[in-house]
mmJSON file of the N, C-alpha and C atoms, coordinates in Angstrom:
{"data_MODEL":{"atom_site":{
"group_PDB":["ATOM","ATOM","ATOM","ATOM","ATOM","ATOM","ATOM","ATOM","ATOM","ATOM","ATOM","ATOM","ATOM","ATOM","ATOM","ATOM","ATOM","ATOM","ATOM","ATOM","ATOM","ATOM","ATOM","ATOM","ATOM","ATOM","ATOM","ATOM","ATOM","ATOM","ATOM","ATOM","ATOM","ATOM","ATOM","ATOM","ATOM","ATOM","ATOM","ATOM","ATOM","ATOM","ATOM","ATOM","ATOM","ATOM","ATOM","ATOM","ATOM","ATOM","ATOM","ATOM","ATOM","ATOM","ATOM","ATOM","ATOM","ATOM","ATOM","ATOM","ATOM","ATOM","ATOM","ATOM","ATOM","ATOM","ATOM","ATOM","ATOM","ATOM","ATOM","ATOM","ATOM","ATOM","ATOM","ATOM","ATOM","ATOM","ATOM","ATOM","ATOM","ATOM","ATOM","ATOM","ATOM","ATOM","ATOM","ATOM","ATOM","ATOM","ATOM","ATOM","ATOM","ATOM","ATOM","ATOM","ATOM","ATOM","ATOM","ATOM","ATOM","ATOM","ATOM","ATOM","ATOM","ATOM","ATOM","ATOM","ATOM","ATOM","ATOM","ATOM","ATOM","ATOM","ATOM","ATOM","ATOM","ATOM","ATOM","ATOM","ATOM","ATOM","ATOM","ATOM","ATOM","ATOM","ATOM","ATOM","ATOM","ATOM","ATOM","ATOM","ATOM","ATOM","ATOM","ATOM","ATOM","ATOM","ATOM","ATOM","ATOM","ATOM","ATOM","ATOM"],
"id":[1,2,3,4,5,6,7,8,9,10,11,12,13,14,15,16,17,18,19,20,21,22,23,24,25,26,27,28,29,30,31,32,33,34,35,36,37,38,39,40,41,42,43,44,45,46,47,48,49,50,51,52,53,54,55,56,57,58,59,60,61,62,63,64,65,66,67,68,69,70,71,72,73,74,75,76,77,78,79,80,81,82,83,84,85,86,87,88,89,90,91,92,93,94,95,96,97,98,99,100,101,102,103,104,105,106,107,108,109,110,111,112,113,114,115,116,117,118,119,120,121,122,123,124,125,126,127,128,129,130,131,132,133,134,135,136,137,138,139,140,141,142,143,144],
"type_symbol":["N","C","C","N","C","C","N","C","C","N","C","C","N","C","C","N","C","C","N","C","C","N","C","C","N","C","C","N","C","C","N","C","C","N","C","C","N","C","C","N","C","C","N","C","C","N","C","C","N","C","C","N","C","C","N","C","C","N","C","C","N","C","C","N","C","C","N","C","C","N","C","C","N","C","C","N","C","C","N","C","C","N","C","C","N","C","C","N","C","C","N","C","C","N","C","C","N","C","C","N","C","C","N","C","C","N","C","C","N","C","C","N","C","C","N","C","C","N","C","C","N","C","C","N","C","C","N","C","C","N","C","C","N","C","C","N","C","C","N","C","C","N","C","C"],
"label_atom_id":["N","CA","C","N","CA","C","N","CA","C","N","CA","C","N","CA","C","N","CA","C","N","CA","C","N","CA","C","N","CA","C","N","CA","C","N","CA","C","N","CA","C","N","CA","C","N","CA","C","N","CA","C","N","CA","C","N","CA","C","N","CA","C","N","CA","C","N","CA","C","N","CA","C","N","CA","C","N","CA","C","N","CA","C","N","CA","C","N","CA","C","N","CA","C","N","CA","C","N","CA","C","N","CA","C","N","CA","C","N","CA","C","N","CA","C","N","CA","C","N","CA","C","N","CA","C","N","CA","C","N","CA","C","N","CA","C","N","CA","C","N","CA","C","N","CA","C","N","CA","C","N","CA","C","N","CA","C","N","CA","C","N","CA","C","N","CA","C"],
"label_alt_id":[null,null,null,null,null,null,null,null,null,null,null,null,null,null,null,null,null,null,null,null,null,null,null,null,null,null,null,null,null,null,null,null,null,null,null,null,null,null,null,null,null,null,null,null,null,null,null,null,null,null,null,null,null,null,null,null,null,null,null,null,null,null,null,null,null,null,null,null,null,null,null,null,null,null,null,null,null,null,null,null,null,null,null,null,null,null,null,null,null,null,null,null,null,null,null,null,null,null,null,null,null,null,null,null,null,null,null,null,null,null,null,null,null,null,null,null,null,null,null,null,null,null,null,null,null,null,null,null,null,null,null,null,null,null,null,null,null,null,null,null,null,null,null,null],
"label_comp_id":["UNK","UNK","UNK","UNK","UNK","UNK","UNK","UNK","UNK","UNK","UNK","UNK","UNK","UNK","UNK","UNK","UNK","UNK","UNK","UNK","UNK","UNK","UNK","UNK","UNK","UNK","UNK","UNK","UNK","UNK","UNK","UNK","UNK","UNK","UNK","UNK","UNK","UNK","UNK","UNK","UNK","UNK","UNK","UNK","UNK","UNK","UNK","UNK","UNK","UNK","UNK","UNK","UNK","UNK","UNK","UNK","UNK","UNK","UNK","UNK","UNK","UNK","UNK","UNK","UNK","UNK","UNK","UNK","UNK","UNK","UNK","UNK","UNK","UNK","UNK","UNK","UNK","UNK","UNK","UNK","UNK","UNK","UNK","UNK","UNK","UNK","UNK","UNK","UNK","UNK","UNK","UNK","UNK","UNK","UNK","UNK","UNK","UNK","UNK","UNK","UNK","UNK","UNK","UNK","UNK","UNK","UNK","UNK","UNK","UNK","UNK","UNK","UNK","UNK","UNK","UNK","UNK","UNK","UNK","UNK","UNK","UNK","UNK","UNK","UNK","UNK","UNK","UNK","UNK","UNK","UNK","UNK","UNK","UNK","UNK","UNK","UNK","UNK","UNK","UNK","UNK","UNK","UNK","UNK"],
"label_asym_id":["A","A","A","A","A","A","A","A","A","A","A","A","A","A","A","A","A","A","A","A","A","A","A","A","A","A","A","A","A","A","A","A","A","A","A","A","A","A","A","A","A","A","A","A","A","A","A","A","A","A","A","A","A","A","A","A","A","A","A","A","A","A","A","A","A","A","A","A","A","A","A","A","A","A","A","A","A","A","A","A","A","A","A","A","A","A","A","A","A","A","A","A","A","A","A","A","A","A","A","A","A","A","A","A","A","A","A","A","A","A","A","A","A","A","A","A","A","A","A","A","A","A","A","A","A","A","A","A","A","A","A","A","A","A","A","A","A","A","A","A","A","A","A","A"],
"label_entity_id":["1","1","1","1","1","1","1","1","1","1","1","1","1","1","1","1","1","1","1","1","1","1","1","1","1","1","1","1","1","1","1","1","1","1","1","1","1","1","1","1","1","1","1","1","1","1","1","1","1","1","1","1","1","1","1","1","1","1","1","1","1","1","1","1","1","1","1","1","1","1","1","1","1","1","1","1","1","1","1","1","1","1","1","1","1","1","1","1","1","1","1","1","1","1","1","1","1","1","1","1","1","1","1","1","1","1","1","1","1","1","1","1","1","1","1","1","1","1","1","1","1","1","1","1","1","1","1","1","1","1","1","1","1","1","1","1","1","1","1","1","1","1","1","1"],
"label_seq_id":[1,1,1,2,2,2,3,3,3,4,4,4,5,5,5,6,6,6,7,7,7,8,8,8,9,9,9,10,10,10,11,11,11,12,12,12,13,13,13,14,14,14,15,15,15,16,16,16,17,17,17,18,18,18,19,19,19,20,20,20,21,21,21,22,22,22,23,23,23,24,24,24,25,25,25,26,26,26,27,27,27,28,28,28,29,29,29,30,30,30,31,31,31,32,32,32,33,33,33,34,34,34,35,35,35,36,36,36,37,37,37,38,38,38,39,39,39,40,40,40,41,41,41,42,42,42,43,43,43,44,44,44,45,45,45,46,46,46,47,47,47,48,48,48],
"pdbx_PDB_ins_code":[null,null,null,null,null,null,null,null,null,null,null,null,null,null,null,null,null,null,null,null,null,null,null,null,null,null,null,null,null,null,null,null,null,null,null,null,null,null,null,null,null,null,null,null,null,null,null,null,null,null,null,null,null,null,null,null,null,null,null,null,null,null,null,null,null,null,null,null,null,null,null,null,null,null,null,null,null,null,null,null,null,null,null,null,null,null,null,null,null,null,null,null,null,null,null,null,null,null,null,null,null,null,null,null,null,null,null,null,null,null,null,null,null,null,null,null,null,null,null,null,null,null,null,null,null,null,null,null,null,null,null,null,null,null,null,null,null,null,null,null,null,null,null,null],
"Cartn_x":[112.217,111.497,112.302,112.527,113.587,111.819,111.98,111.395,111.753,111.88,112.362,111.513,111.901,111.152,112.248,111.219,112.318,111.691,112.072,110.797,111.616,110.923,111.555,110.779,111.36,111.21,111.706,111.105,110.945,110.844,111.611,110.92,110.767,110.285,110.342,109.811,110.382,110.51,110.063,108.962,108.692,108.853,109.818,110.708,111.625,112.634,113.432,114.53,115.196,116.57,117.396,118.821,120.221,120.62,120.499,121.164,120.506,120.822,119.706,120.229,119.991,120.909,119.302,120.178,118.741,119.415,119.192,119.139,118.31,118.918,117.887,118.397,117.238,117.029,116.749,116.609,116.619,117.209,116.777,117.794,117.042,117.18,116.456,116.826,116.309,116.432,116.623,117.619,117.515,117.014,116.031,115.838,115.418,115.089,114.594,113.619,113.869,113.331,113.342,113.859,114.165,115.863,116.347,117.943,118.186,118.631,118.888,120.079,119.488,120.722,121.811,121.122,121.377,120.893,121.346,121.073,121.548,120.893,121.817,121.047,121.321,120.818,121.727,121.135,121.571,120.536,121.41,120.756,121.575,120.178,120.883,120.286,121.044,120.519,120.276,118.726,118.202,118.265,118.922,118.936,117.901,117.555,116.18,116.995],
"Cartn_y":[123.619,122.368,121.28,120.318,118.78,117.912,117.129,116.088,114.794,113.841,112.569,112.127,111.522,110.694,109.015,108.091,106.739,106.314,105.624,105.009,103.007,102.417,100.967,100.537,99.653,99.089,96.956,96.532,95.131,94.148,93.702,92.84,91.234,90.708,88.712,88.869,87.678,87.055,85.526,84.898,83.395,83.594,82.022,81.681,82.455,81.989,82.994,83.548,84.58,84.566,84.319,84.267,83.841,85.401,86.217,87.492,88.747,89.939,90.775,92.259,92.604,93.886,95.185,95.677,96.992,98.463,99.444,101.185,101.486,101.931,102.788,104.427,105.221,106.721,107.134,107.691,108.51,109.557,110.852,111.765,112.714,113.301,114.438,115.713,116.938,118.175,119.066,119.882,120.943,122.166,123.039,124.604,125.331,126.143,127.431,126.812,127.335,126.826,125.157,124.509,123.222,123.18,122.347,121.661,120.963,119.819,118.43,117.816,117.527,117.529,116.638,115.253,114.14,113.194,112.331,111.123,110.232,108.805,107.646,106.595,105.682,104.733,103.85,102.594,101.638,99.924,99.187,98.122,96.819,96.188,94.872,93.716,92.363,91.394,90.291,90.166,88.666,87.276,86.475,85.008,84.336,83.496,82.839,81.602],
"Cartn_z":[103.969,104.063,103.345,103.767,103.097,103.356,101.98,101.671,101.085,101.783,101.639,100.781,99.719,98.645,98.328,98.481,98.298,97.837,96.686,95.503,95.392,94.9,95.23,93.904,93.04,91.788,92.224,91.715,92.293,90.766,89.557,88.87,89.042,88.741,89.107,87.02,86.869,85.499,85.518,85.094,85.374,83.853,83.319,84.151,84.83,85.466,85.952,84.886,84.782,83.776,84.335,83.515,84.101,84.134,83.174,82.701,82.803,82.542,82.147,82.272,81.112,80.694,81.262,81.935,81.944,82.061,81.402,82.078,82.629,83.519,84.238,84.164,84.266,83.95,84.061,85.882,86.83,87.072,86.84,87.241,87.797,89.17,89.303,89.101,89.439,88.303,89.459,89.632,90.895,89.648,90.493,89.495,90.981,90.262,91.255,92.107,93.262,94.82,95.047,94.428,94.446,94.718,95.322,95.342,95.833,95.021,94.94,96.258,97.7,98.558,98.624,98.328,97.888,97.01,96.306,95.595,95.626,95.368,95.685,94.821,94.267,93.212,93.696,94.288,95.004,94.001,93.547,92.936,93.744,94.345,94.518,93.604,93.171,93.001,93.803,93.7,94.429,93.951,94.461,94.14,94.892,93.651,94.151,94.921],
"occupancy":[1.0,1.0,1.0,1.0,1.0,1.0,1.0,1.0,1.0,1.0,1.0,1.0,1.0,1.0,1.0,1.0,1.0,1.0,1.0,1.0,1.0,1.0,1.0,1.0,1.0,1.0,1.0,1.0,1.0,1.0,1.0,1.0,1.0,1.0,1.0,1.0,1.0,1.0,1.0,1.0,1.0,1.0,1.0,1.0,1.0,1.0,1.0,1.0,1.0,1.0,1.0,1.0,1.0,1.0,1.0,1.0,1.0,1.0,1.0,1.0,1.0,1.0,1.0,1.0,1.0,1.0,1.0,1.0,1.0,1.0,1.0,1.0,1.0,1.0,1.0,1.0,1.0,1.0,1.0,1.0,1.0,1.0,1.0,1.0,1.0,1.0,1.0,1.0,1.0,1.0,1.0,1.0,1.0,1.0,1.0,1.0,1.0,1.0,1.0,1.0,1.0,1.0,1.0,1.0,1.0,1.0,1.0,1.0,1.0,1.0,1.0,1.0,1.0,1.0,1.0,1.0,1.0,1.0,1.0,1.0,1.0,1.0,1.0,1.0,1.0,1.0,1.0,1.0,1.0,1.0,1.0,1.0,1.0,1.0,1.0,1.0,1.0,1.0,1.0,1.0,1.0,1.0,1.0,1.0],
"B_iso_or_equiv":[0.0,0.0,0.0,0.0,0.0,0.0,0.0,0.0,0.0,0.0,0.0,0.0,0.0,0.0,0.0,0.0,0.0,0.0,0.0,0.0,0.0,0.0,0.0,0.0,0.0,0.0,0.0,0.0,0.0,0.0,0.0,0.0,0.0,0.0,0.0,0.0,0.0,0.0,0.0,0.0,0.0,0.0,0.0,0.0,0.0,0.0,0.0,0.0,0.0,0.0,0.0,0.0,0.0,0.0,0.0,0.0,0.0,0.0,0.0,0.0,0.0,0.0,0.0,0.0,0.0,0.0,0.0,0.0,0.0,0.0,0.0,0.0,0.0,0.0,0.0,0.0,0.0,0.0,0.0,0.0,0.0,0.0,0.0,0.0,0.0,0.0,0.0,0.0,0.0,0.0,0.0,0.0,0.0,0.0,0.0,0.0,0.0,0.0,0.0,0.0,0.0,0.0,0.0,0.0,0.0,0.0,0.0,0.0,0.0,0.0,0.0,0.0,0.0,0.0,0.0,0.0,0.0,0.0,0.0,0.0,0.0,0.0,0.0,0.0,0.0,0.0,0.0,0.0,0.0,0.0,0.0,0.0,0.0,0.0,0.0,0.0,0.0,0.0,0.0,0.0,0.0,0.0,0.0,0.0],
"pdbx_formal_charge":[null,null,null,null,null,null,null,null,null,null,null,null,null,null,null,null,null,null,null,null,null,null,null,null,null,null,null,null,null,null,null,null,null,null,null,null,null,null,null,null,null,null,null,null,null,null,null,null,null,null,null,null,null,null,null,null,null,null,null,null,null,null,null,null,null,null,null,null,null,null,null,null,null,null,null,null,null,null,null,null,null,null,null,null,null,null,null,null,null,null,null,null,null,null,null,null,null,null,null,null,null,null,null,null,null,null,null,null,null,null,null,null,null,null,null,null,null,null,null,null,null,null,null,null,null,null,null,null,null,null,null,null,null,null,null,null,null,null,null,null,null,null,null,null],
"auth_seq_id":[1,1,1,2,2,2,3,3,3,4,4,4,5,5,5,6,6,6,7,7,7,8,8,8,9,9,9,10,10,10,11,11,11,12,12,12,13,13,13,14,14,14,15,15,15,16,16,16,17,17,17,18,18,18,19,19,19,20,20,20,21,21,21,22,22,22,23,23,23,24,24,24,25,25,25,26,26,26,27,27,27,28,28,28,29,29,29,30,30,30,31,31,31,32,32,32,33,33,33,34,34,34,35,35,35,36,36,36,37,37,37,38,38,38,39,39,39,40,40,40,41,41,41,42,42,42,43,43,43,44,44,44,45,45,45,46,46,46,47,47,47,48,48,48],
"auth_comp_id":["UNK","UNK","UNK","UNK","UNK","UNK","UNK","UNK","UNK","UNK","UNK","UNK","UNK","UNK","UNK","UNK","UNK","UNK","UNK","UNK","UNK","UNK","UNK","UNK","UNK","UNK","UNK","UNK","UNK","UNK","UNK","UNK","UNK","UNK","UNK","UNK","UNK","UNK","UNK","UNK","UNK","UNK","UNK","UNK","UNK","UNK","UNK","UNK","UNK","UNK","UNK","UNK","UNK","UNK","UNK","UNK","UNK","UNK","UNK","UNK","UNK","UNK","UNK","UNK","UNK","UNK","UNK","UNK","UNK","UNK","UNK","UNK","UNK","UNK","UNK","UNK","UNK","UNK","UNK","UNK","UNK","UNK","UNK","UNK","UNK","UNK","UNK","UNK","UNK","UNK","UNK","UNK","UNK","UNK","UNK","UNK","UNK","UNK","UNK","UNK","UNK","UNK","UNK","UNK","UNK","UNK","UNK","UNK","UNK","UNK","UNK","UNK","UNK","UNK","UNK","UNK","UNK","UNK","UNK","UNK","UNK","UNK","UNK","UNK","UNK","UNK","UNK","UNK","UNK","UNK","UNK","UNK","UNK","UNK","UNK","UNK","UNK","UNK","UNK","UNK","UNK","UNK","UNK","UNK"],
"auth_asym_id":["A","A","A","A","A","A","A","A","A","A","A","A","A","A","A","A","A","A","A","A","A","A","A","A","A","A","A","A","A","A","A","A","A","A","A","A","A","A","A","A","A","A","A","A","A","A","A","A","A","A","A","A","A","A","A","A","A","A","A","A","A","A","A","A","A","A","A","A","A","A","A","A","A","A","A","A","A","A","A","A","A","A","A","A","A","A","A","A","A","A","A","A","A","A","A","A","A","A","A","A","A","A","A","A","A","A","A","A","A","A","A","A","A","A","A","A","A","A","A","A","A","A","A","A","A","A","A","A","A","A","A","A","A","A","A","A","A","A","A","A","A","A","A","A"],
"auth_atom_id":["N","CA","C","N","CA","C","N","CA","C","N","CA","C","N","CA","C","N","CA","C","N","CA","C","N","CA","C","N","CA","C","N","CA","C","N","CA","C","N","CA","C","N","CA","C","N","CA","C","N","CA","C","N","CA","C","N","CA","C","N","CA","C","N","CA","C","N","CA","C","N","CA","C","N","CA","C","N","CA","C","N","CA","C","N","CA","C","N","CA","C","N","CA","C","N","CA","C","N","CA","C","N","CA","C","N","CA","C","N","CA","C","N","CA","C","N","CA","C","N","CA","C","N","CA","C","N","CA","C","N","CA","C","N","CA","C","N","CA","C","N","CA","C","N","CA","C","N","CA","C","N","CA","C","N","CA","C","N","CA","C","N","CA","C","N","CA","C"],
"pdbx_PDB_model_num":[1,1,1,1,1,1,1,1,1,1,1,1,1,1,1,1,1,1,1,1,1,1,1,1,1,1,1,1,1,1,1,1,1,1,1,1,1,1,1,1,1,1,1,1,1,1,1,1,1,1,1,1,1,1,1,1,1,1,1,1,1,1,1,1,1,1,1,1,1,1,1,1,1,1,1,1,1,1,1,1,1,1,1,1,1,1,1,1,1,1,1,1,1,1,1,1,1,1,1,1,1,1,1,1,1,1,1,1,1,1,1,1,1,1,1,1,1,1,1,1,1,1,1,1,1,1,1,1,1,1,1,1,1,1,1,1,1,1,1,1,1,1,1,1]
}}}
């Protein structure tokens, strides 16, 4: 069985910032009867 999971994170800041330092800390876990086929962590920035 493969299960697609896509999760989407969105912030807005009023006012807006110029900068912005962030981690992110995502990792998923392959174990028994689980394995990890792919991953991908894709960030874009939006200009207002």
């Amino acid at each position: 069985m493969r299960i697609h999971i896509r999760h989407e994170i969105a912030h807005t800041f009023e006012p807006p910032v110029r900068f912005l330092n962030a981690t992110l800390r995502l990792t998923p876990r392959s174990h028994e009867g689980q394995h990890i086929a792919r991953w991908r962590v894709r960030l874009t920035a939006m200009r207002t």
